[in-house]
KEGUFI-790691 format. One line per 3 residues: their letters; for each residue y, x, z negated of C-alpha. Coordinates in steps of 0.2 Angstrom, whole numbers, plus 5000, padded with zeros to 4 digits. Layout:
a	Y,X,Z  ...
***
This chain:
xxx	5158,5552,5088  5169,5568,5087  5182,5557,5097
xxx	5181,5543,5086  5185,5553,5070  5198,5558,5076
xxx	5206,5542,5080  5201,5536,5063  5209,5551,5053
xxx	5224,5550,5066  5228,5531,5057  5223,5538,5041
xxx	5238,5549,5041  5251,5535,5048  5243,5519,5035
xxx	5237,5529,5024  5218,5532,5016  5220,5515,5009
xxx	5214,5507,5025  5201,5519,5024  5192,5515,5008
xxx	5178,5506,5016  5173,5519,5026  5182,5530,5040
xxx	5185,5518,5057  5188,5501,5045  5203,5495,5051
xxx	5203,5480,5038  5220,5476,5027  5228,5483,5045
xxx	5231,5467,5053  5248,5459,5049  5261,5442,5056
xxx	5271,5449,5067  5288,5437,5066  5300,5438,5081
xxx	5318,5436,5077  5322,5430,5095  5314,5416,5094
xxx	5314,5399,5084  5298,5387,5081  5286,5384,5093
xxx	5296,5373,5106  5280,5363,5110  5275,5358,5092
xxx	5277,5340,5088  5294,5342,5076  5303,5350,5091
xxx	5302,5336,5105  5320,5327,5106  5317,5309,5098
xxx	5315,5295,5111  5332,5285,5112  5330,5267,5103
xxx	5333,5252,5114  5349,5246,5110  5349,5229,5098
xxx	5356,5213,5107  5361,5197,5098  5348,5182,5106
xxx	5362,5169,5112  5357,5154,5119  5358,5156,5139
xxx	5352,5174,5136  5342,5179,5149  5328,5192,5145
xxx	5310,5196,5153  5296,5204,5141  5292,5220,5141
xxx	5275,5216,5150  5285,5206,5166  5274,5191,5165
xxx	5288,5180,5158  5304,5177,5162  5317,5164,5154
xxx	5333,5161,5145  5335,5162,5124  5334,5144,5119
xxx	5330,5145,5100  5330,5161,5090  5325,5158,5071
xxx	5321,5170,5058  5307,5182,5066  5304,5172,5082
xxx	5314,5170,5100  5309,5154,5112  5314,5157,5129
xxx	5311,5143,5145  5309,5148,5162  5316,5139,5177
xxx	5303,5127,5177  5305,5122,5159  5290,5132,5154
xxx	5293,5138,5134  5284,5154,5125  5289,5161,5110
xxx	5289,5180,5106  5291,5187,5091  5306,5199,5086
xxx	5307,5215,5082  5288,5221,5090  5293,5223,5107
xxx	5306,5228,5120  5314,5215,5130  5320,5219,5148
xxx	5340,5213,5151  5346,5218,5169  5329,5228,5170
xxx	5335,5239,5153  5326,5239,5137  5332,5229,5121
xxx	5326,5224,5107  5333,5207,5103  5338,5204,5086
xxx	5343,5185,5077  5362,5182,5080  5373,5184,5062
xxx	5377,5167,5057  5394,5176,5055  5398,5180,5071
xxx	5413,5166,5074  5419,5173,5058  5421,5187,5062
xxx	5430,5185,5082  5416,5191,5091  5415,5187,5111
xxx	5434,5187,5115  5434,5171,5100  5448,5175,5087
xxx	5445,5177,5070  5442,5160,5060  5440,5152,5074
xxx	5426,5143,5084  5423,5144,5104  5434,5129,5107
xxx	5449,5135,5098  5446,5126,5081  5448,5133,5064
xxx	5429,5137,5059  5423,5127,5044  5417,5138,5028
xxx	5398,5139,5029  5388,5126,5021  5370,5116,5021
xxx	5366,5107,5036  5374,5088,5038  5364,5071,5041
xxx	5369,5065,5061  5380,5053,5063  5373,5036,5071
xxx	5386,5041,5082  5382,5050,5098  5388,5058,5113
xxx	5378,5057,5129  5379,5069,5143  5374,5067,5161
xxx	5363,5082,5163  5356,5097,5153  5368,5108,5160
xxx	5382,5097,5153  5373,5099,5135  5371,5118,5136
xxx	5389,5120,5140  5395,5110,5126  5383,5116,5116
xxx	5391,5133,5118  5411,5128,5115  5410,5114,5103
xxx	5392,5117,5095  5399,5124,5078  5412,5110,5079
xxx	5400,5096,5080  5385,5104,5070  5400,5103,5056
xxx	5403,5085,5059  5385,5082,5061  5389,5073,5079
xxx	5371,5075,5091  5371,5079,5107  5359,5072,5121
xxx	5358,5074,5140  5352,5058,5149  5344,5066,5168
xxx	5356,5055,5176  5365,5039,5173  5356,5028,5186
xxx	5352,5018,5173  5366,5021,5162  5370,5001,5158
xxx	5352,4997,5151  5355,5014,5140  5369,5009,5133
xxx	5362,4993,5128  5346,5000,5121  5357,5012,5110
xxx	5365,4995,5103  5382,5002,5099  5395,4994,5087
xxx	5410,4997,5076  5401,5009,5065  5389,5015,5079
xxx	5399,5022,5093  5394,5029,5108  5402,5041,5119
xxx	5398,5046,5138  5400,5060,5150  5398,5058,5166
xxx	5400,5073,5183  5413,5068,5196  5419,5052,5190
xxx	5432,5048,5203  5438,5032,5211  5426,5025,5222
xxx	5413,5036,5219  5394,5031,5215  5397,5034,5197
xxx	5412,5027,5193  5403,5012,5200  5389,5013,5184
xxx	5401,5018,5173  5409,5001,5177  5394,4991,5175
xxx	5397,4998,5155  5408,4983,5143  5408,4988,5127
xxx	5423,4991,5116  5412,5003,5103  5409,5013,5121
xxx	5417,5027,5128  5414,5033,5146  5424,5048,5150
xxx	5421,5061,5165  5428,5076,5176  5431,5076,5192
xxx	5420,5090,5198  5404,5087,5208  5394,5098,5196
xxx	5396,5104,5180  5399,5122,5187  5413,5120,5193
xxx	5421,5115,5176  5421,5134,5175  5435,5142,5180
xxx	5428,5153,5195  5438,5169,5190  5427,5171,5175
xxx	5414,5173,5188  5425,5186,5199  5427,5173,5213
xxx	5444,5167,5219  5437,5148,5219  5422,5137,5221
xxx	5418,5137,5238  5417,5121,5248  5401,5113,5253
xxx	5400,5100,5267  5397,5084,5261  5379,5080,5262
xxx	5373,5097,5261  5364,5101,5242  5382,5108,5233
xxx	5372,5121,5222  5362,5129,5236  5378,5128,5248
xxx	5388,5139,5235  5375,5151,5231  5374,5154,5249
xxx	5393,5157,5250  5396,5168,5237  5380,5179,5238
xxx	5370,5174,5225  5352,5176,5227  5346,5157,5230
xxx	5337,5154,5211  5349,5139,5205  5342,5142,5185
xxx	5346,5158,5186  5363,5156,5192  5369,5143,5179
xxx	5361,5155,5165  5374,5168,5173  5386,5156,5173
xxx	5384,5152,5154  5383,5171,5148  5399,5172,5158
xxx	5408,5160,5147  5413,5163,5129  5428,5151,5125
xxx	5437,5137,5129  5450,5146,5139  5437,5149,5153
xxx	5437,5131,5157  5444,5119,5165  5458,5107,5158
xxx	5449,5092,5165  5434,5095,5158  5441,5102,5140
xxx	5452,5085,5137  5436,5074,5143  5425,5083,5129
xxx	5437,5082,5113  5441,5065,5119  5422,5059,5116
xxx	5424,5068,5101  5437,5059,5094  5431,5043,5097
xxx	5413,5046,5089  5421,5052,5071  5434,5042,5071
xxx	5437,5032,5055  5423,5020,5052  5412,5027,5063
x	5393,5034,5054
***
């Protein structure tokens, strides 16, 4: 007892008998926050863990090619409207996702897809000047969607209509010319005749490697019609209306005749053998009409010519 007196008279003295006033050895009103001035807050409390970076915002562009965030779907924008993005996979299978609740995965890095501004030819984006379109054009002012034409243009395949979907869609959507893509043009006469074409309702054709002598310049032939405009490129497949230095290549390569031309080039230029995924690289890799060919360009503004010309609904 003696020795704990004097402990508690010893802080008497130092703190004074104000700590004291309940009794001798009360150490209340002692205790008090002891702040250090090396240190900042608590480095583990929530408000001092670095923000997690954001995904950065893409535009979804048709031929876009995303996977969700969950890998069970894989497949290349093909509409994107207000809160919603449809993607179709290699086998044609569509889903739609909506936008802005989820990452997306391009080249295996997260995004968050965002709907493209309806401003973006106005303003030059993807090597496109200002005021101008993918193919070159003036871009029209802005305004309410047209009524199609009567008038169409049919193409052979669906690459055909993604292509010129992406250089002349803004150019046709303002002369309210539709696009469709027949699956081959085996049957291309009986078509044409069901399409009934006349001086107001003309009809205009693409068709892949339309060379003398060749298998379609044969169909094509079959074809009489004055309001009816059959026009096509030389190239095998629509690929190679791309200029292969867009791709990085110094030209297509050459398949042996017989041997299935997508697969052959593929295999020569050491892509991975998935041919939907390859066109939809092909697609991103385009932006403008100086990434294809002359053949094809001429062939396409030919066709769109005869469809709106004078007289023609």
């Amino acid at each position: 007892m003696a020795a704990a007196a004097r402990t508690a008279s010893a802080v008497s003295r130092r703190h004074g008998n104000r700590d004291c006033a309940a009794g001798c050895g009360s150490f209340a009103g002692m205790a008090r926050p002891v702040r250090s001035r090396e240190y900042g807050p608590d480095v583990l409390a929530a408000g001092a863990r670095p923000a997690r970076a954001q995904p950065r915002q893409v535009a979804a562009e048709p031929g876009l090619v995303v996977e969700d965030a969950a890998g069970r779907f894989c497949g290349a924008v093909v509409f994107c409207e207000k809160d919603a993005v449809t993607l179709e996979d290699r086998h044609g299978k569509r889903r739609v996702f909506p936008l802005g609740q989820a990452p997306f995965l391009l080249e295996g890095k997260p995004v968050m897809l965002v709907r493209p501004s309806g401003a973006a030819v106005a303003r030059g984006v993807a090597g496109v000047p200002a005021g101008r379109t993918a193919s070159g054009s003036v871009a029209a002012p802005s305004s309410r969607a047209k009524v199609a034409r009567a008038s169409r243009i049919y193409v052979e395949g669906r690459h055909d209509a993604e292509l010129v979907e992406k250089i002349w869609g803004d150019d046709l959507r303002d002369v309210g010319v539709v696009v469709e893509y027949l699956g081959g043009i085996d049957d291309l006469p009986a078509i044409v005749t069901q399409f009934e074409p006349g001086p107001v309702r003309r009809l205009g054709v693409l068709v892949d490697h339309l060379v003398a002598g060749s298998k379609e310049s044969k169909i094509a032939a079959r074809v009489q019609s004055p309001h009816v405009l059959i026009v096509g490129h030389p190239y095998i497949d629509i690929w190679a209306a791309v200029k292969p230095a867009v791709l990085g290549i110094g030209a297509w390569p050459h398949v042996p005749p017989g041997s299935p031309w997508k697969e052959g080039v593929l295999q020569a230029i050491g892509w991975p053998p998935d041919t939907a995924a390859a066109w939809q690289r092909i697609l991103r890799s385009v932006r403008s009409f100086a990434d294809l060919e002359p053949a094809f360009l001429g062939r396409v503004e030919e066709l769109i010519d005869f469809v709106t010309a004078p007289g023609s609904a």
